[in-house]
N, CA, C and O atoms as a GROMACS GRO file, in nm:
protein
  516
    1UNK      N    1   1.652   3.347  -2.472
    1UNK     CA    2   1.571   3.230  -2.449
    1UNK      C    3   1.641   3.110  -2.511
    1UNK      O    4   1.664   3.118  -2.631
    2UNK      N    5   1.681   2.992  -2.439
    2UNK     CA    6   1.775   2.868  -2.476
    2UNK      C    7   1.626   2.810  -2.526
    2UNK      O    8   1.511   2.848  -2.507
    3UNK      N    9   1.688   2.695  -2.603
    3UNK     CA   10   1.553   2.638  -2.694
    3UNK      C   11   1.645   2.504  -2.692
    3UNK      O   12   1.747   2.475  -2.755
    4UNK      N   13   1.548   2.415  -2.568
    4UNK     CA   14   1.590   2.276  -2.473
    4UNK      C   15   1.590   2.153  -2.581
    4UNK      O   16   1.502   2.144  -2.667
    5UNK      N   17   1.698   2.057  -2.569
    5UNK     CA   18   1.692   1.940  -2.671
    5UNK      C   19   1.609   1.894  -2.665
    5UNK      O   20   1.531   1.912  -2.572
    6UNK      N   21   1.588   1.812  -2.767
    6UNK     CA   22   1.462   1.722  -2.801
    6UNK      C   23   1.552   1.583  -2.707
    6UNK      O   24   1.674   1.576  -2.692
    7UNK      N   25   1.438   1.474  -2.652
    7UNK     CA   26   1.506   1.383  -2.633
    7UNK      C   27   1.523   1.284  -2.737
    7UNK      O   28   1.414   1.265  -2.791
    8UNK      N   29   1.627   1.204  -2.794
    8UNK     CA   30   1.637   1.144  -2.916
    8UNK      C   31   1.558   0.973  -2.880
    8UNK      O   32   1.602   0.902  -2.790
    9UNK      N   33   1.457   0.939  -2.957
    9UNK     CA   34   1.405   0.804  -2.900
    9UNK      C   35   1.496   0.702  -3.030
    9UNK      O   36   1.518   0.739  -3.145
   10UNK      N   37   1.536   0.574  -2.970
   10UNK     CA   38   1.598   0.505  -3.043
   10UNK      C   39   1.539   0.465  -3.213
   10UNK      O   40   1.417   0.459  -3.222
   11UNK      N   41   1.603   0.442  -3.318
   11UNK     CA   42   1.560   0.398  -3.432
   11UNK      C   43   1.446   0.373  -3.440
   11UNK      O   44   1.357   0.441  -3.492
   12UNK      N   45   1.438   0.216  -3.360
   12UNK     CA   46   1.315   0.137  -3.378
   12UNK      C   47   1.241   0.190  -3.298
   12UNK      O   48   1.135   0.170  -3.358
   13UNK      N   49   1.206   0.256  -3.186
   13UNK     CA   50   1.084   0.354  -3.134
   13UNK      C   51   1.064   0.409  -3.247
   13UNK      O   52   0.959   0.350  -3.274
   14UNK      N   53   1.092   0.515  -3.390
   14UNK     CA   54   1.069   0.585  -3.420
   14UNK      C   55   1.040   0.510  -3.531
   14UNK      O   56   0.993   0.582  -3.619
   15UNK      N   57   1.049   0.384  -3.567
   15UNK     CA   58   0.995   0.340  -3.701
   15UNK      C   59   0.874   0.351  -3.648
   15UNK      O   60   0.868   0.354  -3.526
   16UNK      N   61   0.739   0.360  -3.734
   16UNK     CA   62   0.616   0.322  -3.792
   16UNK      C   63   0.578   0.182  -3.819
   16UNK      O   64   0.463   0.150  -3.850
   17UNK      N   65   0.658   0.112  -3.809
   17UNK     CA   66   0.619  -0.039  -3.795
   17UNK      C   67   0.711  -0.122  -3.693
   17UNK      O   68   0.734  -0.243  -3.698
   18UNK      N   69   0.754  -0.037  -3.609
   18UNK     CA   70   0.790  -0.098  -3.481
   18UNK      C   71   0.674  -0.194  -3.435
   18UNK      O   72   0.554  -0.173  -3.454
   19UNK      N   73   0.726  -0.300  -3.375
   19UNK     CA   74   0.624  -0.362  -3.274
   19UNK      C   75   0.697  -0.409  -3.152
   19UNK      O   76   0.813  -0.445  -3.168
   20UNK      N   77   0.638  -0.413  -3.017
   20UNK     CA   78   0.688  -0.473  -2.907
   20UNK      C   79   0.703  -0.599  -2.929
   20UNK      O   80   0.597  -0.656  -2.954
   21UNK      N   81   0.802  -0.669  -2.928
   21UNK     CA   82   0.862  -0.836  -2.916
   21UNK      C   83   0.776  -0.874  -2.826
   21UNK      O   84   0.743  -0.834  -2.714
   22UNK      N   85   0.734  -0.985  -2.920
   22UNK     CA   86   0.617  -1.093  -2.831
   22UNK      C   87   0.687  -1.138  -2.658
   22UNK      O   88   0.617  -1.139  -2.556
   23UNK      N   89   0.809  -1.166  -2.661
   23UNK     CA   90   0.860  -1.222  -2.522
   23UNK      C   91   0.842  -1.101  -2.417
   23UNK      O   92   0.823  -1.126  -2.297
   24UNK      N   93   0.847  -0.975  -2.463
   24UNK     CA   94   0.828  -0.868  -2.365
   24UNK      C   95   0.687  -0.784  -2.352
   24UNK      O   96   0.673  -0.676  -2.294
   25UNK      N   97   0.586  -0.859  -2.421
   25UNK     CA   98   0.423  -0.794  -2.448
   25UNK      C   99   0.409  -0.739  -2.309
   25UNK      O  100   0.388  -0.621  -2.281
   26UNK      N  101   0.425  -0.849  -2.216
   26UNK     CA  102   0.305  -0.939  -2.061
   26UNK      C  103   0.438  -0.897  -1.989
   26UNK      O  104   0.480  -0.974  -1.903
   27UNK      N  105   0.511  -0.781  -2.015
   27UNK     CA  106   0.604  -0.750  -1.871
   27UNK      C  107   0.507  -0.609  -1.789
   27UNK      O  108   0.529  -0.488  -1.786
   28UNK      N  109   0.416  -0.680  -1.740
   28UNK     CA  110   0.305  -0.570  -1.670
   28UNK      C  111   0.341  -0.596  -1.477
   28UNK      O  112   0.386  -0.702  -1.433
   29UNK      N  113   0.320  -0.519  -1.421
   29UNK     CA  114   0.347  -0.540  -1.290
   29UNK      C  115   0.217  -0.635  -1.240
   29UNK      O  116   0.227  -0.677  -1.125
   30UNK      N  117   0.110  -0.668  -1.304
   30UNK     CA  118  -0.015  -0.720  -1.260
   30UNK      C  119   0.077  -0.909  -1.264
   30UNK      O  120   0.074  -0.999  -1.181
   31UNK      N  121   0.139  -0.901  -1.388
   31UNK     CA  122   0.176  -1.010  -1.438
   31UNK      C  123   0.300  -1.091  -1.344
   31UNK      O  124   0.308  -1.208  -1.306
   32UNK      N  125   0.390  -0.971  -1.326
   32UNK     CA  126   0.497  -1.022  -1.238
   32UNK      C  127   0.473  -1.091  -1.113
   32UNK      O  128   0.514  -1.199  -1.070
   33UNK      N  129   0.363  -0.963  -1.043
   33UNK     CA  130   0.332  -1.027  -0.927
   33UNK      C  131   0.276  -1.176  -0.912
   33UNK      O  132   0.317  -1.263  -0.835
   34UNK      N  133   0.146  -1.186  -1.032
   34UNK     CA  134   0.139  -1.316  -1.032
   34UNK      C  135   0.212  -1.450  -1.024
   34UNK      O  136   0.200  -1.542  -0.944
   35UNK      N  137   0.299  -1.430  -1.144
   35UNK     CA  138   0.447  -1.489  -1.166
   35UNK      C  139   0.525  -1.523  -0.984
   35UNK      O  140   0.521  -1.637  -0.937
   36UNK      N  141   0.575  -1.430  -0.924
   36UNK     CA  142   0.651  -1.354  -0.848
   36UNK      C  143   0.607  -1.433  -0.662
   36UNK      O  144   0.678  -1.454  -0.564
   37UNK      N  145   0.457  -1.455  -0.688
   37UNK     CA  146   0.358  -1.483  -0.562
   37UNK      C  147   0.437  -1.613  -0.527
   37UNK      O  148   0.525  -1.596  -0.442
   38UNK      N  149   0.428  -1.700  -0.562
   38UNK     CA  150   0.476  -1.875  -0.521
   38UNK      C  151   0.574  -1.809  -0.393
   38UNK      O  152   0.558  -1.815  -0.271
   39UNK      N  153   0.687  -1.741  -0.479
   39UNK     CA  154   0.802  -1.706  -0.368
   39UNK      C  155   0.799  -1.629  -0.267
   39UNK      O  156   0.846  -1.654  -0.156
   40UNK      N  157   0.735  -1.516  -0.306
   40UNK     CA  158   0.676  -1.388  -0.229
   40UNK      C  159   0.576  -1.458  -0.090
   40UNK      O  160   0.552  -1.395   0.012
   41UNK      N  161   0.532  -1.590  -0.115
   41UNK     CA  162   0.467  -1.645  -0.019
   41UNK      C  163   0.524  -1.752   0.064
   41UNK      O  164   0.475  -1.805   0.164
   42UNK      N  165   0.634  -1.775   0.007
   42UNK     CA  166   0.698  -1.845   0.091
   42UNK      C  167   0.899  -1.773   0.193
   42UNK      O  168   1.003  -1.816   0.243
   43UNK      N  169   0.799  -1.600   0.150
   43UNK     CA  170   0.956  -1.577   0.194
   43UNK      C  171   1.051  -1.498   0.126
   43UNK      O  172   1.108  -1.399   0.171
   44UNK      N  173   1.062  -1.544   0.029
   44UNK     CA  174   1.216  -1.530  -0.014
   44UNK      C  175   1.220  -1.331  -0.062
   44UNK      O  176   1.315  -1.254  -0.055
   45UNK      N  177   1.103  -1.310  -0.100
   45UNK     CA  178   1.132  -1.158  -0.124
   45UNK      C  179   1.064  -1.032  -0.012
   45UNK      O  180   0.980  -0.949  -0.047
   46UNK      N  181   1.118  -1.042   0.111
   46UNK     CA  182   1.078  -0.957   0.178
   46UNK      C  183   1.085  -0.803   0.173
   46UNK      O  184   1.183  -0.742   0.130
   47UNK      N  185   0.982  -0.750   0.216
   47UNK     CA  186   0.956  -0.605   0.210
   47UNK      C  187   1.080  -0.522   0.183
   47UNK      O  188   1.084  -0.443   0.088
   48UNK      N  189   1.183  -0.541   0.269
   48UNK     CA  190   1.320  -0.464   0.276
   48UNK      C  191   1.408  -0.541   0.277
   48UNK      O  192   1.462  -0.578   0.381
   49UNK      N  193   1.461  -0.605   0.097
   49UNK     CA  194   1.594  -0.672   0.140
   49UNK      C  195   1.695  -0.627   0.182
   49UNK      O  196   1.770  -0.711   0.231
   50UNK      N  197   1.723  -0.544   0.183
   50UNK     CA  198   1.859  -0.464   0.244
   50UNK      C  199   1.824  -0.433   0.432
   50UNK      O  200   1.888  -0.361   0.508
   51UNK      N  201   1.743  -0.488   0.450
   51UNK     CA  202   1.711  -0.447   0.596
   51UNK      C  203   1.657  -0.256   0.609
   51UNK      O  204   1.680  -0.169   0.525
   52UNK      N  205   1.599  -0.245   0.716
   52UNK     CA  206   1.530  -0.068   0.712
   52UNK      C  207   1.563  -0.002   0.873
   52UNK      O  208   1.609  -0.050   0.977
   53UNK      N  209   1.543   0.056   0.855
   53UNK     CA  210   1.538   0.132   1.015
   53UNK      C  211   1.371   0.120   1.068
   53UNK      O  212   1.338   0.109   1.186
   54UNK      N  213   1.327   0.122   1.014
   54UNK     CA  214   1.132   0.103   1.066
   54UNK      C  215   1.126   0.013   1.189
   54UNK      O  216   1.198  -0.086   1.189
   55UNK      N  217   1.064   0.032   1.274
   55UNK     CA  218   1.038  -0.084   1.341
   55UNK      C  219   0.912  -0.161   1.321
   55UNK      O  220   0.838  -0.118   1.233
   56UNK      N  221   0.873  -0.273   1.389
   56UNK     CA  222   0.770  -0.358   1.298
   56UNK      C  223   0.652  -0.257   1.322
   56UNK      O  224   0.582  -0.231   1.225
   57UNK      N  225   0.622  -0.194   1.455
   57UNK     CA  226   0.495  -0.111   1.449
   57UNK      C  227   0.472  -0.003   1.299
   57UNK      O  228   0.368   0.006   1.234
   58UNK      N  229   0.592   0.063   1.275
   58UNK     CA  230   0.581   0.127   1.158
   58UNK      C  231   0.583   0.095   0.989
   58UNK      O  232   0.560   0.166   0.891
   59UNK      N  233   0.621  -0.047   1.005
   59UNK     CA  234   0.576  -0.151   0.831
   59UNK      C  235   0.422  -0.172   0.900
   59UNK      O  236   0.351  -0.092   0.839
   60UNK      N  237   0.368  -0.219   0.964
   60UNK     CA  238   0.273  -0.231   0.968
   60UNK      C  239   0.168  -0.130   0.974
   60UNK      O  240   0.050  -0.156   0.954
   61UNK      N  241   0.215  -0.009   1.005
   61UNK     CA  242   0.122   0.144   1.004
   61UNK      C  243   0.106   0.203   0.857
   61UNK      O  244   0.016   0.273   0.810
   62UNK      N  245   0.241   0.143   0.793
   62UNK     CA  246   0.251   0.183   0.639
   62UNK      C  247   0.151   0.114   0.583
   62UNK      O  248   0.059   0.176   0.531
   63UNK      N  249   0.149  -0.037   0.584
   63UNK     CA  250   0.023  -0.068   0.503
   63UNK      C  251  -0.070  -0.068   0.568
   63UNK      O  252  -0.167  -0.135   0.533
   64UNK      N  253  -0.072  -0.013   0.656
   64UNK     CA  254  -0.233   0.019   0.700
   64UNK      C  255  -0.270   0.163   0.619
   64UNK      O  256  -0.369   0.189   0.550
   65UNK      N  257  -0.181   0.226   0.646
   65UNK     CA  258  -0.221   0.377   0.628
   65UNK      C  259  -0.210   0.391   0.458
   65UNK      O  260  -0.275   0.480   0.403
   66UNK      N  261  -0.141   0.316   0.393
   66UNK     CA  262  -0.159   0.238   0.236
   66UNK      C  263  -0.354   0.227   0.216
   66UNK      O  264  -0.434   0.288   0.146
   67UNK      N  265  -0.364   0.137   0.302
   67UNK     CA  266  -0.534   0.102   0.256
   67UNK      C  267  -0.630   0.190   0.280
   67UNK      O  268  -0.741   0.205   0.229
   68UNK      N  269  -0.554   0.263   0.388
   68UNK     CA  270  -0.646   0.384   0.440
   68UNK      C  271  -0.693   0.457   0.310
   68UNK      O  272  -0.805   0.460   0.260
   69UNK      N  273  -0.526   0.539   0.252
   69UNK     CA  274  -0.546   0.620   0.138
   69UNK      C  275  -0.605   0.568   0.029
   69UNK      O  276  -0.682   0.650  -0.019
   70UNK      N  277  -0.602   0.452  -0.039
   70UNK     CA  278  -0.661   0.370  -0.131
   70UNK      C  279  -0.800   0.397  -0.092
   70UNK      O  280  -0.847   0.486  -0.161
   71UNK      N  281  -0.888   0.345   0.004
   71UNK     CA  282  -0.994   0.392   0.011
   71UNK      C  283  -1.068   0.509   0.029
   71UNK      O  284  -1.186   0.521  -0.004
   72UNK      N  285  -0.977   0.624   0.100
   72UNK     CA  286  -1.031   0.748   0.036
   72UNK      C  287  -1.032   0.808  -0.086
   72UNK      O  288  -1.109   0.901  -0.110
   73UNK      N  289  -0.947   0.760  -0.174
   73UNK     CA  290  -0.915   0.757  -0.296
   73UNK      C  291  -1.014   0.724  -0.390
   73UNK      O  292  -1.037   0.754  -0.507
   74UNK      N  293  -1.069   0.650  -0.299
   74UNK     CA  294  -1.224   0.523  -0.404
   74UNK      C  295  -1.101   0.422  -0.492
   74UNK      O  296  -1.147   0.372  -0.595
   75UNK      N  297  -1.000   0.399  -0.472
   75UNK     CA  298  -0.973   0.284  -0.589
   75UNK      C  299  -0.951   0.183  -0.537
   75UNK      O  300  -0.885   0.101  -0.601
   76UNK      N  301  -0.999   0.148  -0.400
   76UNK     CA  302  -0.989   0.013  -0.356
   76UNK      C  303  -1.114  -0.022  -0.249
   76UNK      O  304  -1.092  -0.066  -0.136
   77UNK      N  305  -1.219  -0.002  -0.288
   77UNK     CA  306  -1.296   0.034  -0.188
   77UNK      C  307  -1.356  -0.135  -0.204
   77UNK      O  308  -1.377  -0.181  -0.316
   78UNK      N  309  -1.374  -0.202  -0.098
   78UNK     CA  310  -1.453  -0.298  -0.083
   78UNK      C  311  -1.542  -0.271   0.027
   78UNK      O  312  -1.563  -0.159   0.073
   79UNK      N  313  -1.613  -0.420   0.084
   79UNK     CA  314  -1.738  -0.390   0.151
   79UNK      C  315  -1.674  -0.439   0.317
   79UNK      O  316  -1.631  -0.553   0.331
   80UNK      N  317  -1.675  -0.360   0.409
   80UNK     CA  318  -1.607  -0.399   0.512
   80UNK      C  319  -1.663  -0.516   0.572
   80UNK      O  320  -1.784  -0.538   0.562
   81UNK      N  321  -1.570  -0.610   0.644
   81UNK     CA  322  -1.612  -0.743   0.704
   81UNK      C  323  -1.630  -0.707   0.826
   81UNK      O  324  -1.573  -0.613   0.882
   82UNK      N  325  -1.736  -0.805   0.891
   82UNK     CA  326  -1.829  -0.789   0.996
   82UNK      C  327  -1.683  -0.757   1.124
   82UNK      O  328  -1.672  -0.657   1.195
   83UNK      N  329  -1.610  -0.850   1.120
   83UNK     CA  330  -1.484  -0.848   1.195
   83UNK      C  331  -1.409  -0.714   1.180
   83UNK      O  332  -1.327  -0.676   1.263
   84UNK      N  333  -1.439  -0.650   1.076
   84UNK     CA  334  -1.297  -0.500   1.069
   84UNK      C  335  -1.427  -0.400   1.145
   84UNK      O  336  -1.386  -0.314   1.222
   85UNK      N  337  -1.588  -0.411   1.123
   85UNK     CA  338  -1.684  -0.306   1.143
   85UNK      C  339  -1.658  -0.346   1.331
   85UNK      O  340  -1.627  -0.276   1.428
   86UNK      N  341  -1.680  -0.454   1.317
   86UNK     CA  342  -1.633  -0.514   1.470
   86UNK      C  343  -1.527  -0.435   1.586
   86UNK      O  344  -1.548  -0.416   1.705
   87UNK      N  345  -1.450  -0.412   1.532
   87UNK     CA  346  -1.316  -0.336   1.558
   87UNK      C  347  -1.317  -0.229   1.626
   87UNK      O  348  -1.266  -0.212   1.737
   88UNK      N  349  -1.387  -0.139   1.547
   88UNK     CA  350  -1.400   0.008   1.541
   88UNK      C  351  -1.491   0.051   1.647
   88UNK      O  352  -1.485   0.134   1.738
   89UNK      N  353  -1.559  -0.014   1.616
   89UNK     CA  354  -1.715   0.029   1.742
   89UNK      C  355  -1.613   0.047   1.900
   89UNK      O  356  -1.592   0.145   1.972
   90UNK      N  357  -1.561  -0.114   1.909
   90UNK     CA  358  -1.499  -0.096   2.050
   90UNK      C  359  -1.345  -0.084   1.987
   90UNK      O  360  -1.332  -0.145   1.881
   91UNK      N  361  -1.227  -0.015   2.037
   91UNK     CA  362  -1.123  -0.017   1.998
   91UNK      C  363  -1.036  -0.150   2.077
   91UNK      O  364  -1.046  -0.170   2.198
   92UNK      N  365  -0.956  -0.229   1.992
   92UNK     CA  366  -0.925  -0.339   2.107
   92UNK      C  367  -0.760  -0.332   2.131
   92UNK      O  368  -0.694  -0.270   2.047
   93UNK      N  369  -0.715  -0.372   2.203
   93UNK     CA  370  -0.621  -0.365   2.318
   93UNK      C  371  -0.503  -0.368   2.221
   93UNK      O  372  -0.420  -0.277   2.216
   94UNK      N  373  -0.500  -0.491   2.134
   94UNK     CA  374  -0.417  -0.449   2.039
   94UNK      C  375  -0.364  -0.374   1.905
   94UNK      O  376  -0.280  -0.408   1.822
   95UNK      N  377  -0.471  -0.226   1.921
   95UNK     CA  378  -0.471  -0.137   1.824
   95UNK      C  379  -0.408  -0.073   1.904
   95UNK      O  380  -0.353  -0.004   1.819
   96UNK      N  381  -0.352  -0.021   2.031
   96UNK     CA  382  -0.327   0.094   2.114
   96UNK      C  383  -0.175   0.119   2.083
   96UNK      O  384  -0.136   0.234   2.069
   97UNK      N  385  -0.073  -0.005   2.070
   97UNK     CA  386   0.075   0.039   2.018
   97UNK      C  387   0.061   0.126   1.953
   97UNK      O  388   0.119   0.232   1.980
   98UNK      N  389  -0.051   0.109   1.805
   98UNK     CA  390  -0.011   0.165   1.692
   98UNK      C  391  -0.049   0.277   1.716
   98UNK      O  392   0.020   0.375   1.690
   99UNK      N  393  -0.209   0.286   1.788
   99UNK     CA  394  -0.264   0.412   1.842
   99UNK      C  395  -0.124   0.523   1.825
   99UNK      O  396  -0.065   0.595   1.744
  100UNK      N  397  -0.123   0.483   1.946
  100UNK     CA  398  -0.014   0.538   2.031
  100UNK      C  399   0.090   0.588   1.947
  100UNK      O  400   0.116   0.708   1.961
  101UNK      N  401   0.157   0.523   1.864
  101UNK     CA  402   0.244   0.513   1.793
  101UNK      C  403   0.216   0.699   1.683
  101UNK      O  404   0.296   0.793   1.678
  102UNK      N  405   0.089   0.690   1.620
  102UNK     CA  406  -0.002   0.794   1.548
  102UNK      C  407  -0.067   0.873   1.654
  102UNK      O  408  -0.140   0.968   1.625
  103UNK      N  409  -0.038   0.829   1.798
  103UNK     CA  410  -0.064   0.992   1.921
  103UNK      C  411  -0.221   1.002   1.879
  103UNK      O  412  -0.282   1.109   1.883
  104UNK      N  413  -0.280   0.879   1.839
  104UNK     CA  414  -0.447   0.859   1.856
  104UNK      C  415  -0.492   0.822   2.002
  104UNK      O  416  -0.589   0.867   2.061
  105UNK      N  417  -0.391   0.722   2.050
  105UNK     CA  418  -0.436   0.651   2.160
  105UNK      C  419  -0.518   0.705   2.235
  105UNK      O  420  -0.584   0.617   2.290
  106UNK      N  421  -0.567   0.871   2.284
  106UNK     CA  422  -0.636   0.940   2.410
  106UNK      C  423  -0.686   1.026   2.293
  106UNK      O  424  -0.632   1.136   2.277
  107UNK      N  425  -0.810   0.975   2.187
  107UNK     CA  426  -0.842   1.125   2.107
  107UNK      C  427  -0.918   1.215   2.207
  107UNK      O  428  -1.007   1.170   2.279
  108UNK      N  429  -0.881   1.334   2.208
  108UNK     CA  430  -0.948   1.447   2.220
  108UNK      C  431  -1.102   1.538   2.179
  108UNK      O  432  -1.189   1.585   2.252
  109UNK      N  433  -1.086   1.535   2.005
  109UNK     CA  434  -1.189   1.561   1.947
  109UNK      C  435  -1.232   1.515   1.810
  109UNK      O  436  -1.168   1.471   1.715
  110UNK      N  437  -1.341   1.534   1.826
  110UNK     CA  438  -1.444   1.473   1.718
  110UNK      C  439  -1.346   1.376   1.592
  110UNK      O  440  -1.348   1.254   1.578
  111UNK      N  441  -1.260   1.484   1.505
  111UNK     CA  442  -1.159   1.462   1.436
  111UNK      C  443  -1.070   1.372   1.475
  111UNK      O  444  -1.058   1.268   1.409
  112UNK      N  445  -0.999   1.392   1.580
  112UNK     CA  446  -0.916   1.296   1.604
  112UNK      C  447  -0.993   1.117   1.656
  112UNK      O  448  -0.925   1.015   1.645
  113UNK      N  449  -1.144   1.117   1.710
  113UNK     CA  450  -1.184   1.020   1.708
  113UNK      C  451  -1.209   0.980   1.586
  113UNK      O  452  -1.159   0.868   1.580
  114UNK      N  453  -1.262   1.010   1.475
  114UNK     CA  454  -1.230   0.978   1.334
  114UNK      C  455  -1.158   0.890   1.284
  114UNK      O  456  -1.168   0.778   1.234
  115UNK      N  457  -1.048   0.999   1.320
  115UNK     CA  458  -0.868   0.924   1.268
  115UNK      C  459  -0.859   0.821   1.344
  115UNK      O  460  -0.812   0.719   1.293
  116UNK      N  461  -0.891   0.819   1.452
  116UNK     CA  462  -0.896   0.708   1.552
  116UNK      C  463  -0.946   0.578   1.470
  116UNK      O  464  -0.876   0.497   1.410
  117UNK      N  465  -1.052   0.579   1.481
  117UNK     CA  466  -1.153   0.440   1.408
  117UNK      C  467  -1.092   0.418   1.274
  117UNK      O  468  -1.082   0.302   1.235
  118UNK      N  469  -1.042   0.540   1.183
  118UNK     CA  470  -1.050   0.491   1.070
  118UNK      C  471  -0.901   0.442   1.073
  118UNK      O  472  -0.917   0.347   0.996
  119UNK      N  473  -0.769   0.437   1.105
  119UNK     CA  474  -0.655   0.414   1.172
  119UNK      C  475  -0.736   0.237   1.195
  119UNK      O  476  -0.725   0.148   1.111
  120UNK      N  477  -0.820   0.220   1.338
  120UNK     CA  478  -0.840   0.072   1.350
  120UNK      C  479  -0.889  -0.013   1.251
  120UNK      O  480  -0.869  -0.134   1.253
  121UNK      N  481  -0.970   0.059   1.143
  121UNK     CA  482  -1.011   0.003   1.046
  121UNK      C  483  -0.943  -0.065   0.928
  121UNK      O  484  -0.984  -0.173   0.886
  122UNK      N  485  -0.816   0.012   0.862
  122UNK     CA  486  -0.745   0.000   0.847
  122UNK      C  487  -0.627  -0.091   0.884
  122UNK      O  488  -0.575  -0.170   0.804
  123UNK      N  489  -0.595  -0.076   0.992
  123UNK     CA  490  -0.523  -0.196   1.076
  123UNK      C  491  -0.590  -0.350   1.080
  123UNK      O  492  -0.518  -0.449   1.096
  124UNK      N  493  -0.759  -0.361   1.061
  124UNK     CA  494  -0.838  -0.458   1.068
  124UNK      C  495  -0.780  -0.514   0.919
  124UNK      O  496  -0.718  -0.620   0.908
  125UNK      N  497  -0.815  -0.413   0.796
  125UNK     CA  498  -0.805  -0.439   0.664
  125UNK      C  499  -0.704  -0.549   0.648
  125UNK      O  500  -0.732  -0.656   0.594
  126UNK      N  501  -0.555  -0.511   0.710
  126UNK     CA  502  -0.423  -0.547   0.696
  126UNK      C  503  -0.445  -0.641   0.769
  126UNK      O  504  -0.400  -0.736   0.705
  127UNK      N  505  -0.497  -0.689   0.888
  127UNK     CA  506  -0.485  -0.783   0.955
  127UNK      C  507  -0.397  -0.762   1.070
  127UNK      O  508  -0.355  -0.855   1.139
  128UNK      N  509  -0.372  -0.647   1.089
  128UNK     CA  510  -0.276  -0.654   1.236
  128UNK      C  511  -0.374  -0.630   1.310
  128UNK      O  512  -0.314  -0.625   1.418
  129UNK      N  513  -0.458  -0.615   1.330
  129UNK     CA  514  -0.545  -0.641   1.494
  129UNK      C  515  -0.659  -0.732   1.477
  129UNK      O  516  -0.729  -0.761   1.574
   0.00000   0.00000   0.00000
């Protein structure tokens, strides 16, 4: 039986009166983004700087299907707007790419009408339909 290294944490991790440097307290991702938004809204840091293979139907299925899971999750659950409940009831013309795209477009059964609505709902959330 081998008996695995310890990992060694630097000096000052291991003092007892270490403290985090005031300039690096507020390096939280809540914080950055804030920070980060001005630009992020005008552009300059897009989804994939290096460019992706996705096509736009599939960045846009990602954050849909992002909000989807968040709300089954319960950690993002808000109160749906009259416009996303709107959606679902009738499916509209421009949910069917994506449909299609997720092989919802013609559901079959019960389940797959489900996935269906909750797919448009989702897409409502994000704003692509």
């Amino acid at each position: 039986m081998s008996v695995g290294r310890e990992r060694q944490l630097p000096i000052h991790s291991r003092s007892k009166n270490y403290r985090i440097p005031d300039h690096a307290r507020n390096n939280r991702p809540e914080r950055l983004k804030e920070v980060l938004a001005p630009y992020s809204e005008r552009g300059l840091f897009p989804a994939f700087p290096s460019g992706t293979d996705f096509t736009e139907e599939e960045v846009v299925l990602q954050q849909a299907l992002q909000v989807l899971n968040q709300t089954v999750q319960w950690k993002n659950l808000h109160v749906p707007r009259l416009a996303e409940i709107r959606k679902t009831i009738a499916v509209p013309n421009d949910a069917y790419p994506y449909l299609k795209r997720m092989a919802l477009g013609h559901p079959q059964t019960v389940k797959e009408r489900l996935l269906q609505r909750s797919l448009v709902y989702a897409l409502a959330s994000v704003g692509a339909i």
